[in-house]
C-alpha positions as CSV (number, residue, x, y, z in Angstrom):
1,X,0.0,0.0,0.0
2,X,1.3,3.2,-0.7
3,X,2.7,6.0,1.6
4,X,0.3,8.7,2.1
5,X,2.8,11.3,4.4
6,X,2.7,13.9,2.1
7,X,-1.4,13.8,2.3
8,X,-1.5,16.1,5.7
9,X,0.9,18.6,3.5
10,X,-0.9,18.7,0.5
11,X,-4.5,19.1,1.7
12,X,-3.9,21.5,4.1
13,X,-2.1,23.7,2.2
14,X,-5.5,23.2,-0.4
15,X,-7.6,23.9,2.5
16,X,-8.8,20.7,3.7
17,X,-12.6,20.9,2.9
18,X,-11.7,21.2,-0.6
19,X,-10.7,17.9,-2.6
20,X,-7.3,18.1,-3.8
21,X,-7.7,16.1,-7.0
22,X,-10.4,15.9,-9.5
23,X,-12.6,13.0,-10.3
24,X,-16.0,12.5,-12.6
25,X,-19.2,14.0,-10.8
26,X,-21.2,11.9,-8.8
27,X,-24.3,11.5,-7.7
28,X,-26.5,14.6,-6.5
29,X,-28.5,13.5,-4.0
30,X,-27.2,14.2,-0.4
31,X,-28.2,11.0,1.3
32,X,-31.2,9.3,-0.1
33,X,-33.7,8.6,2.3
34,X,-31.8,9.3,5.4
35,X,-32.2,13.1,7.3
36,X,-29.1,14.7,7.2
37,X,-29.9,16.1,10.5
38,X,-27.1,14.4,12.5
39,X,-24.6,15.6,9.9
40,X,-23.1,18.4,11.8
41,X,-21.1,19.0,14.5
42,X,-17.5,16.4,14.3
43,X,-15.4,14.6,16.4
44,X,-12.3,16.1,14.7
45,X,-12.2,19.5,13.1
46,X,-10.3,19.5,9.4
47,X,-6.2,20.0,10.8
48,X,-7.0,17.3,13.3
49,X,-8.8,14.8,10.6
50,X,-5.7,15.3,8.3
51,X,-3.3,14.0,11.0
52,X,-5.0,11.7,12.6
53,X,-5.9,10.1,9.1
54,X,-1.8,10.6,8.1
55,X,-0.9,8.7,11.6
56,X,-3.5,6.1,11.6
57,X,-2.4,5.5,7.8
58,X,1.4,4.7,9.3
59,X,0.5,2.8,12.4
60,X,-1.6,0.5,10.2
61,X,0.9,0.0,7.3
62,X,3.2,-1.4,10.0
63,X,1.3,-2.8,12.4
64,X,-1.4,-4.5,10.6
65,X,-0.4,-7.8,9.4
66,X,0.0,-8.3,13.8
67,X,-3.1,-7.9,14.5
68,X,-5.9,-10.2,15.5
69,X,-9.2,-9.9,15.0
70,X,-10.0,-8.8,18.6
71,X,-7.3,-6.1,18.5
72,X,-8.9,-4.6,15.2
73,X,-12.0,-3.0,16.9
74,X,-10.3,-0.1,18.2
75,X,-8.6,0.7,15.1
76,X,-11.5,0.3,13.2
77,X,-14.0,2.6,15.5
78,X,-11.1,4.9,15.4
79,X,-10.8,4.8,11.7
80,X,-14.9,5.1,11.1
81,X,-14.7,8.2,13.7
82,X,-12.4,9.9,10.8
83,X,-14.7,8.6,8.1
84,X,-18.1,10.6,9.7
85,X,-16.2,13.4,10.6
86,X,-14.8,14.0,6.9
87,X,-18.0,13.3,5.4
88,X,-19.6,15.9,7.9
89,X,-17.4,18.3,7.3
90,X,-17.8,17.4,2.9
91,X,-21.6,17.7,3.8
92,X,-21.1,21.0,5.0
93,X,-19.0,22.0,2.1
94,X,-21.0,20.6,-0.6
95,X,-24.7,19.9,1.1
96,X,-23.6,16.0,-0.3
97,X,-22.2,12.8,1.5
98,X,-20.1,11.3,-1.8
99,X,-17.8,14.4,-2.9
100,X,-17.6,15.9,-6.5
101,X,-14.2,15.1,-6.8
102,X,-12.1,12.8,-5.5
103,X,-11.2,13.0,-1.6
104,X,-7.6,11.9,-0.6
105,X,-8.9,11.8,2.8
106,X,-11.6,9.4,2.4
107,X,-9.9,7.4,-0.4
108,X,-7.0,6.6,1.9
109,X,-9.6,5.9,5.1
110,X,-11.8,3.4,2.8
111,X,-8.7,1.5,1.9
112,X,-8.3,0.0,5.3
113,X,-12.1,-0.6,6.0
114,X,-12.3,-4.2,4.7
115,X,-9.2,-5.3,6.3
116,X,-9.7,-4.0,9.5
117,X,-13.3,-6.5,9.3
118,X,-16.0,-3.7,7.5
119,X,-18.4,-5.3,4.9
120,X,-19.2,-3.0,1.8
121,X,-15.5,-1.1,2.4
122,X,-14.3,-2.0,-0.7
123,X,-16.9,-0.5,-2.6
124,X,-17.2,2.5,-0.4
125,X,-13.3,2.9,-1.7
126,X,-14.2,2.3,-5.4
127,X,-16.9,5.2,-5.2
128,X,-14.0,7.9,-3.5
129,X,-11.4,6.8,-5.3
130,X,-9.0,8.8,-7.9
131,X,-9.7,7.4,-11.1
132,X,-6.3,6.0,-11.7
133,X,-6.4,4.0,-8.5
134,X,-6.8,0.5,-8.6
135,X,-10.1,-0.4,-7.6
136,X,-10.8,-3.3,-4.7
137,X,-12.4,-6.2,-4.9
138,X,-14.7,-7.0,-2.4
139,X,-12.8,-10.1,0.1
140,X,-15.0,-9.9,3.3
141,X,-17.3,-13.2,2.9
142,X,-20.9,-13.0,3.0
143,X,-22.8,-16.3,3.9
144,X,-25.3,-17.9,1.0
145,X,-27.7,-16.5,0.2
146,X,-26.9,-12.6,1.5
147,X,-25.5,-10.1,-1.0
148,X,-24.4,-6.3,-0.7
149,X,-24.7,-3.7,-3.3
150,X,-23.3,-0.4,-3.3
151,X,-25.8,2.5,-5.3
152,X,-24.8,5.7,-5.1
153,X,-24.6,6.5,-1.7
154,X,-26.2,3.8,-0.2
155,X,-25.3,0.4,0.6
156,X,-27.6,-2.6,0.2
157,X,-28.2,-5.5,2.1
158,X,-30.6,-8.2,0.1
159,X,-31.4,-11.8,1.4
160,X,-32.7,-14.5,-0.9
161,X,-35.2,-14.8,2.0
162,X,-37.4,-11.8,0.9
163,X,-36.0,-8.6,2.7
164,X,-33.5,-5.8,2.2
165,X,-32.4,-3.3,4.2
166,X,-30.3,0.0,2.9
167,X,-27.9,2.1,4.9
168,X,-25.0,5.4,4.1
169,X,-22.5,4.0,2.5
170,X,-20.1,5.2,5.6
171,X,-21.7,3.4,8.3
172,X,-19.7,0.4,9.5
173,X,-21.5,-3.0,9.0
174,X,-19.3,-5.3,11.0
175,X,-21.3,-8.5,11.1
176,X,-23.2,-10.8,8.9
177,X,-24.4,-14.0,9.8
178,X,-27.0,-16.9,9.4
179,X,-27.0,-18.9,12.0
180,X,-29.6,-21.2,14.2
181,X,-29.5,-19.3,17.7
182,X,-28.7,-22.0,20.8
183,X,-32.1,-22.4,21.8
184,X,-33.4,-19.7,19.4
185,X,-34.8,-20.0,15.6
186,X,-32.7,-19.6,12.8
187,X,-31.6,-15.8,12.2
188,X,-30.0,-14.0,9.7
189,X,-28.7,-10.9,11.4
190,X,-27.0,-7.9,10.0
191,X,-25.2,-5.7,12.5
192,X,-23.7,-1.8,11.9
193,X,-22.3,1.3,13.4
194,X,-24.0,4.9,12.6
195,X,-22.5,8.0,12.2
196,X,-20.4,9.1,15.8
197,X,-20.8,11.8,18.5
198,X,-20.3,12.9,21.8
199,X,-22.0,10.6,24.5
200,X,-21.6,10.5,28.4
201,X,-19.2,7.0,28.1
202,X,-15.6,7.4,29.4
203,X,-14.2,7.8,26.3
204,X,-16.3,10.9,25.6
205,X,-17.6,9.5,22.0
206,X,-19.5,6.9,20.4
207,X,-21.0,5.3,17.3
208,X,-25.1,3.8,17.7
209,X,-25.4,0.4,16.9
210,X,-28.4,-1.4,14.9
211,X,-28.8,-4.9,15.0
212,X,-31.2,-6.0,12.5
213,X,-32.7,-9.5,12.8
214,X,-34.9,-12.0,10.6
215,X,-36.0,-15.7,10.7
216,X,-38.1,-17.4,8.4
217,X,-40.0,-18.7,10.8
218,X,-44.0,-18.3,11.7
219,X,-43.8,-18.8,15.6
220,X,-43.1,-14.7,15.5
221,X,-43.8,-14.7,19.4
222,X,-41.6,-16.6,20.4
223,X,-38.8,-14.9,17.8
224,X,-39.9,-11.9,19.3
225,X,-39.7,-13.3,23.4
226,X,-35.9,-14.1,22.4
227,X,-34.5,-11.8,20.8
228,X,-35.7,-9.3,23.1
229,X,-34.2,-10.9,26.2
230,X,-31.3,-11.1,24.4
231,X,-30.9,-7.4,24.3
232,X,-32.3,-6.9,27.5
233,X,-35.7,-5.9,27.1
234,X,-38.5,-7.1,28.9
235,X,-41.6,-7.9,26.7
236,X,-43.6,-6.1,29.6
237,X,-41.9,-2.6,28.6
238,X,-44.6,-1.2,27.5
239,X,-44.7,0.1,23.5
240,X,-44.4,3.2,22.5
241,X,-45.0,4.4,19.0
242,X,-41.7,4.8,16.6
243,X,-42.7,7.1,13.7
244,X,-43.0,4.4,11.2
245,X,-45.9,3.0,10.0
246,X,-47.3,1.2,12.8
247,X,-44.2,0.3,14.4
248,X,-43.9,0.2,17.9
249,X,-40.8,0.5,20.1
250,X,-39.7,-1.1,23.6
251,X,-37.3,1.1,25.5
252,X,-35.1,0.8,28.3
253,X,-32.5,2.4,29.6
254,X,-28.7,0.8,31.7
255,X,-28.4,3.6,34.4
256,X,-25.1,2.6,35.2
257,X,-23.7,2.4,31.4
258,X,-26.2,5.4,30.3
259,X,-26.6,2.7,27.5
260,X,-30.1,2.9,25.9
261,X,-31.6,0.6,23.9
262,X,-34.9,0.3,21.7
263,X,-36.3,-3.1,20.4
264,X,-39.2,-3.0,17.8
265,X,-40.1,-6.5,15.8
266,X,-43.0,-7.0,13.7
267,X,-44.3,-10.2,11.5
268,X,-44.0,-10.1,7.6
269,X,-45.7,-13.0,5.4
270,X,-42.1,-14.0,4.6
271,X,-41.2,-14.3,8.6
272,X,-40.6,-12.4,11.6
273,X,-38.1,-9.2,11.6
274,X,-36.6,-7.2,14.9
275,X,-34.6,-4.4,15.1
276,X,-32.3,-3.6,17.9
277,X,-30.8,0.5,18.3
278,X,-28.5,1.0,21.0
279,X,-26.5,3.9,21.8
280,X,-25.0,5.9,25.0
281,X,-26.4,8.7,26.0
282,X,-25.7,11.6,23.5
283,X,-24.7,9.1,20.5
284,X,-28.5,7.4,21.1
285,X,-30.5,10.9,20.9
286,X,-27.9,11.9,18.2
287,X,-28.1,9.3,15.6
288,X,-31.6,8.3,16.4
289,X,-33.1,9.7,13.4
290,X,-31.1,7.5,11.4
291,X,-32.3,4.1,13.1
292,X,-36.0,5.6,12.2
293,X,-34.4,5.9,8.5
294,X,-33.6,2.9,8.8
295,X,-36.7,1.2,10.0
296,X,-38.1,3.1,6.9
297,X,-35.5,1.7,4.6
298,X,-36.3,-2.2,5.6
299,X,-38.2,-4.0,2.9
300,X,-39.6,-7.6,1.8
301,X,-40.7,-9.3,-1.0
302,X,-41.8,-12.3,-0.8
303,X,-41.3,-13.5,-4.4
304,X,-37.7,-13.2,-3.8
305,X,-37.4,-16.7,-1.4
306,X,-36.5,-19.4,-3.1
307,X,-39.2,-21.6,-1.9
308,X,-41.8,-19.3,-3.6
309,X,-40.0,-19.4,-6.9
310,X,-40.4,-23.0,-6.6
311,X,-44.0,-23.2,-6.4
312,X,-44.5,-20.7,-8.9
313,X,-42.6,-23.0,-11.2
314,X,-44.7,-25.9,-10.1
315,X,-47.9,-23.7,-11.3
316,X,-47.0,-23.0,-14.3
317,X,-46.5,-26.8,-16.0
């Protein structure tokens, strides 16, 4: 991987809200179908986003190849800190998430994200990349079945199960699984970081965390009663409603961790579906119109499972 020292030099002599080399135009919408409300305010002004992306860039081309995969969570939070504030601060330069030009910034952050364990990084690279960099090919594997797609600015999570959920193309999906839950029913989960500010933790700062969660199943209460206790929340919270169609939400809050957490599920013809949104207090209030985005941007289709397709074929001999 190449050296990027010179980077901190060169874009802060070019002021570093301005890219410093051009690319093709890109897309024009802002951030379809999420508020750009929490898009304000980051961790790291410009000067400090420049050297911390210059001296995470260095640690990581010589420390890498040590790490395991325990050790890479703080690297990686720290490196998707850098990644909201510079889109933030592009936001409030160009009222858009994906820049017009090419960002050195962003191009160099994005080509750690998949080795440091981030689904979709590789394409998020592709899209911020200078034209004559090579572009990545996607390595993190997804199990059967699950696919991700990068439009625009969004990424895309489809199952051949029947749903789909879409997210910014900078939040950090760290886990995909399908799985059979000890003592649970099968699940296909997709888990992700939002955007980051400041909270009450120890550390001053936080990303939000939505867990997103579907079985194929019909016995939706009791793929509600587990997956609730397994994020802590009583089924006799009472509801309370979320914005979104008819959803409802379950919320409790960890007075010692100032962690909150909301749990809202709901039955579909093509299974059961719960979505967890945790966050500290300042990141949860924060970011929380994004997990309502979110809950917007879930879909289904039922022609999509393959056990459908099946009996359609049947029909039509």
């Amino acid at each position: 991987m190449r050296s990027y020292l010179t980077l901190g030099i060169a874009c802060i002599a070019a002021a570093a809200s301005v890219p410093c080399v051009a690319q093709q135009a890109r897309g024009e919408s802002p951030q379809t179908g999420y508020s750009v409300a929490p898009l304000h305010d980051p961790l790291f002004d410009e000067a400090q986003v420049v050297a911390e992306t210059t001296a995470l860039n260095n640690w990581l081309n010589a420390n890498v190849r040590k790490l395991t995969y325990e050790q890479m969570k703080g690297p990686r939070e720290h490196l998707y800190y850098l990644i909201d504030s510079r889109v933030k601060q592009i936001y409030a330069a160009e009222k858009r998430v994906i820049p017009k030009q090419q960002d050195p910034i962003l191009e160099t952050l994005f080509s750690w994200s998949e080795r440091l364990g981030v689904f979709g990084g590789a394409y998020a690279f592709n899209a911020v990349k200078a034209p004559d960099s090579p572009s990545k090919t996607p390595g993190m594997k997804l199990p059967p079945g699950i696919e991700l797609v990068l439009n625009n600015d969004l990424l895309t999570v489809h199952s051949d199960l029947g749903w789909s959920i879409t997210v910014p193309y900078y939040f950090m999906i760290w886990n995909v699984a399908d799985f059979t839950a000890k003592e649970g029913p099968r699940t296909q989960l997709v888990a992700l970081s939002t955007g980051a500010a400041k909270d009450k933790s120890e550390a001053g700062r936080s990303q939000a965390t939505v867990i997103f969660m579907f079985s194929p199943g019909k016995e939706f209460d009791s793929f509600e009663g587990y997956w609730g206790r397994q994020m802590n929340v009583g089924m006799d919270v009472k509801p309370t409603p979320v914005g979104v169609k008819s959803l409802q939400s379950r919320h409790v809050v960890n007075e010692s961790q100032k962690l909150h957490t909301e749990f809202t599920s709901w039955s579909e013809s093509i299974g059961s579906i719960a979505v967890a949104y945790l966050g500290v207090e300042g990141t949860y209030e924060w970011n929380r119109p994004h997990f309502v985005d979110f809950l917007r941007s879930v879909g289904t289709n039922a022609q999509l499972r393959p056990d459908n397709q099946l009996e359609r074929q049947r029909n039509e001999r």
